[in-house]
N, C-alpha and C positions, 0 to 999 in steps of 0.2 A: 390464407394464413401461411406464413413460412413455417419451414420447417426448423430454422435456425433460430436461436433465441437472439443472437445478439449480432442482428443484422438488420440495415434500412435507419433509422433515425432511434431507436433504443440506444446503439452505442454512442452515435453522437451525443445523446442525452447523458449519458452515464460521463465519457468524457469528461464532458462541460461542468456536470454538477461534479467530482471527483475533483477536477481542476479547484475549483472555486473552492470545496472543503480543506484539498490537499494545503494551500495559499492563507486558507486561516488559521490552519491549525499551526502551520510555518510561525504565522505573527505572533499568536497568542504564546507558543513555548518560547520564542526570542523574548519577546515584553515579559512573561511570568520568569522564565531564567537570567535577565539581565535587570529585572525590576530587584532582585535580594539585595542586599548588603554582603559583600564576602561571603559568596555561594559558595559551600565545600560539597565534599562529595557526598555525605552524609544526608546534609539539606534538597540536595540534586536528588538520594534516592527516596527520602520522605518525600517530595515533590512528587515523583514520575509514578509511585508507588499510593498515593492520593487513592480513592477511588473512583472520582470524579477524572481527573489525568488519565486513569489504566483505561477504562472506558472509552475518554476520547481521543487517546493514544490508539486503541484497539481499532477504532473508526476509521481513523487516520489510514493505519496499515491496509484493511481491506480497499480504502479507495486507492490507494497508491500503487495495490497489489490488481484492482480493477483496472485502474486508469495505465498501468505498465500493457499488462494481458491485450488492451484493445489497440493501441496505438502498436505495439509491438507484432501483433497478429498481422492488422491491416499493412504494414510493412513488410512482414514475409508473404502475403496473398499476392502483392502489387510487383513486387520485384523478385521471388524467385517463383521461378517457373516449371519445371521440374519436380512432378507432384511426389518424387518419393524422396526427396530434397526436400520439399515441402512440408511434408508430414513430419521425416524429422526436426527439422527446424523448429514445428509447431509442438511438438512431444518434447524436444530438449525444452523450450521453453516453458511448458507446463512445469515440468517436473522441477526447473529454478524455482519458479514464482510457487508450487505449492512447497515443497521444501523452505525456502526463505519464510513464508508466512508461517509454518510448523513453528520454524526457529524461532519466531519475534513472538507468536503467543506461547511461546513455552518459558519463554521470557518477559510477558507481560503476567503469566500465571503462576510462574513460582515466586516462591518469596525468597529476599537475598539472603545469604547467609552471612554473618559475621556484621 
């Protein structure tokens, strides 16, 4: 058993199904936001703010915040060399990808004002 969780054919898994969610959920918010009559911004935040949308808005984020993290890893592992290059590399990126995902559910969990 490895020691790594997300090594060997797990991340290609993750990937793949991440891919395939990120590509639907693409479709569904173009067709639900271009399916309105004279979308205002109003209609846009009753939409996004749905509970059914926050949900698989929320989904959306972690696989895009998954599928960034693996593809983006696997590229600083393969081309820099230099493990304390490395590590920061892999630390700056953490701290994007968890900070951005803070900000997008801090924004899928509050309600708008006004």
């Amino acid at each position: 058993m490895s020691v790594y969780v997300l090594e060997g054919l797990r991340p290609w898994v993750i990937q793949r199904v991440s891919a395939v969610y990120i590509v639907l959920f693409c479709l569904y918010a173009v067709f639900s936001l271009y399916s309105g009559d004279n979308f205002t911004y109003k209609d846009w935040v009753n939409w996004f703010y749905s509970p059914f949308n926050t949900i698989v808005s929320g989904i959306f984020i972690i696989a895009l915040l998954f599928h960034s993290w693996i593809g983006m890893r696997d590229v600083v592992l393969d081309y820099v060399h230099n493990i304390m290059l490395r590590i920061s590399a892999l630390a700056l990126l953490i701290g994007i990808l968890l900070g951005s995902g803070l900000w997008v559910f801090r924004i899928l969990l509050l309600p708008v004002a006004g």
